[in-house]
Each structure stands twice: as C-alpha cells, then as structure tokens.
C-alpha positions as CSV (number, residue, x, y, z in Angstrom):
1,X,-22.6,-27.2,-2.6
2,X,-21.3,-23.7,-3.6
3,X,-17.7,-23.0,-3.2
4,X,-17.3,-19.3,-2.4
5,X,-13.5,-17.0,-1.2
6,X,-13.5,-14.9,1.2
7,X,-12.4,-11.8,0.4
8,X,-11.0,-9.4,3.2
9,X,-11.2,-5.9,2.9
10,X,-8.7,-4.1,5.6
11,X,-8.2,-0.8,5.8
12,X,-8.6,1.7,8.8
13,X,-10.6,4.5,8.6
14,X,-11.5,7.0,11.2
15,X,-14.1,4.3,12.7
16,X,-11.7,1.4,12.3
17,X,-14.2,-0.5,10.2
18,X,-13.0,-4.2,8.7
19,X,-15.0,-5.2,5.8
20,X,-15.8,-8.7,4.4
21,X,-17.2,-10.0,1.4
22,X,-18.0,-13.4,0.0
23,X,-17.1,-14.1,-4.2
24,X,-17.9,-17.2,-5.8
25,X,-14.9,-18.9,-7.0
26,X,-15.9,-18.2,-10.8
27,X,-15.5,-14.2,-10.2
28,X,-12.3,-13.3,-10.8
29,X,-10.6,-10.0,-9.1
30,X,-10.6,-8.5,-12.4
31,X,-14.9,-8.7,-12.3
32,X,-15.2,-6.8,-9.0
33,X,-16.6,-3.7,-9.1
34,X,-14.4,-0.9,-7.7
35,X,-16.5,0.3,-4.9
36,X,-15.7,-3.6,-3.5
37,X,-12.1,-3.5,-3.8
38,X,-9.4,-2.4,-1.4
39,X,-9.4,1.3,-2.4
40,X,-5.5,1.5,-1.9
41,X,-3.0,-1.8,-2.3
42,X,0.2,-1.6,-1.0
43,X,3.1,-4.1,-2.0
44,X,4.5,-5.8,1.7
45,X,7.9,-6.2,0.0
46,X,10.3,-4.8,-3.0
47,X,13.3,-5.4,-4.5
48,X,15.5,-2.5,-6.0
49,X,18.0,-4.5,-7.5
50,X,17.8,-3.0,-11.1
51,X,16.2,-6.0,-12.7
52,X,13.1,-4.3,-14.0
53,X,10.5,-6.2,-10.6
54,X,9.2,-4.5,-8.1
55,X,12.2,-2.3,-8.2
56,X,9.8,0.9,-6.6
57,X,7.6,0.7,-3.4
58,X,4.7,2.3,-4.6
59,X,0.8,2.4,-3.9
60,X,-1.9,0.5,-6.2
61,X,-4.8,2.7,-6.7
62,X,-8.4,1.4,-6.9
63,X,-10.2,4.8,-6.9
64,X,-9.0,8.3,-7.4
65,X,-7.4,9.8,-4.8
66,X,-7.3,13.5,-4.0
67,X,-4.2,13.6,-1.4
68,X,-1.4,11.7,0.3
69,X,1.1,11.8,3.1
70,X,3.3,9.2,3.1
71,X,6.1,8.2,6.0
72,X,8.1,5.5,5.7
73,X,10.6,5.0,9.2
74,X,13.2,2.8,10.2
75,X,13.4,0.5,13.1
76,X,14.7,3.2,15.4
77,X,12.1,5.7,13.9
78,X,14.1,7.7,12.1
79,X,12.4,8.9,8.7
80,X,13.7,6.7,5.3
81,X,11.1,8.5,3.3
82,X,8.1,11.1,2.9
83,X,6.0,12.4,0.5
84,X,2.9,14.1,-0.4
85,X,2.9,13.2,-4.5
86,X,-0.3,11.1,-5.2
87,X,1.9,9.4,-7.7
88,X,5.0,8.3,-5.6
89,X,7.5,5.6,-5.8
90,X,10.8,5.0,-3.5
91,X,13.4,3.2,-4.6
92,X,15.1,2.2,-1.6
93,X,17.6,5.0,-1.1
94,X,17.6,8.6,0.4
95,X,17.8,11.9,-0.7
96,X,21.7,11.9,-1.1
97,X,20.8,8.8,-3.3
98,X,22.7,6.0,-0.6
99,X,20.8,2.5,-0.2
100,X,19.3,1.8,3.0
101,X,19.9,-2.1,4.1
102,X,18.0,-4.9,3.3
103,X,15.6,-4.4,6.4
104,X,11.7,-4.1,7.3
105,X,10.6,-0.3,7.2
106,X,7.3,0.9,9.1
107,X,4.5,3.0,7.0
108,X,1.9,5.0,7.5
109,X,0.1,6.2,4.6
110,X,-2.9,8.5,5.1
111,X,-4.8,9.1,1.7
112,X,-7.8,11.5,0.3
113,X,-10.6,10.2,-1.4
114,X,-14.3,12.5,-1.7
115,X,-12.6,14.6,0.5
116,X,-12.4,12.1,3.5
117,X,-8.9,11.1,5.1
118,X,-8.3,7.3,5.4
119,X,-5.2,5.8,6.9
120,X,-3.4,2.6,6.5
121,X,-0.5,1.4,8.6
122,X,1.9,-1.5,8.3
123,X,5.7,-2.7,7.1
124,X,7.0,-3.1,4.0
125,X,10.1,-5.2,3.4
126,X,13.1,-4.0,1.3
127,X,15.3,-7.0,-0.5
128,X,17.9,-6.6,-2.7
C-alpha cells in the first residue's frame, strides 16, 4: 500500500480555482518542480523582536513576479502598511517608525506573474 501527502495548493485567481496534488512521501518539497508549488508563500505570523527570526513579514517567492500591491489593515480597517516593491518586507511599525500592538492584521496581496494579476487574501499575526 502506497503512502502518498496531500499537498494543497490555494491561491485565488480571477476564476477562484483550488488546486490539489498527490506526492509520495519519499518526494520532498525541495524535489517539486516549480510550476507545482504555491507560486507565492506568505508567513501567517512574525515576530519583530530583534532576535534575528522572522523579524520581517515578507512574501516567499516560487516564480518571478512582475508586480505587487500590497495592503496590510488593522481590525478597524485602517491601513498599517502598503506597498508596490516586489521585494518588500514590514517590520511591524509605521512610517513615523512606532510599533503597532501585538494583534492579527488583514492582507491582501495582489501579484503579477506572465502578465496576469493573481490575488491572495488572509491575516497575518504580529508577536513580539
């Protein structure tokens, strides 16, 4: 009997398509061709506390990307942080350079790749 992981590839694109595929347990993550993984990961918590670990909330890249607009809100929707740099990173505070609480933070990242818009929506949790 074959042991096999399921791996679930979510992301939302202008369709809304949910993509599955099977792996047997002896192929790692490392093994899988790009074109199967997740093309953008992004990390559901950080800590910017200065210790050197997930001190940024930034995207994982598993393609090239042309473009993105990133938003990052707070509970009452008011912005925390945006950009449009493919190679972002936030580190928790604002543009004045004051910490925002230990809190969960809504996203929406919309992202380019061969000239196509994708869009991924979710929270990220900030922990110092």
């Amino acid at each position: 009997m074959s042991k096999y992981v399921i791996l679930l590839l979510a992301f939302v694109l202008t369709n809304a398509a949910v993509q599955a595929q099977l792996l047997p347990l002896s192929q790692s993550k490392d093994t899988v061709p790009p074109y199967q993984q997740e093309p953008v990961y992004i990390m559901p918590t950080f800590t910017p506390n200065g210790d050197g670990y997930n001190d940024v909330w930034k995207p994982i890249y598993h393609t090239i990307i042309d473009s993105v607009k990133v938003l990052v809100v707070d509970k009452l929707g008011d912005t925390s942080f945006y950009s449009t740099k493919v190679d972002f990173s936030w580190n928790g505070s604002n543009a004045e350079g004051r910490w925002y609480m230990n809190a969960f933070y809504t996203y929406t990242f919309r992202f380019k790749v061969n000239n196509e818009w994708y869009e991924k929506r979710g929270t990220v949790k900030l922990l110092r």
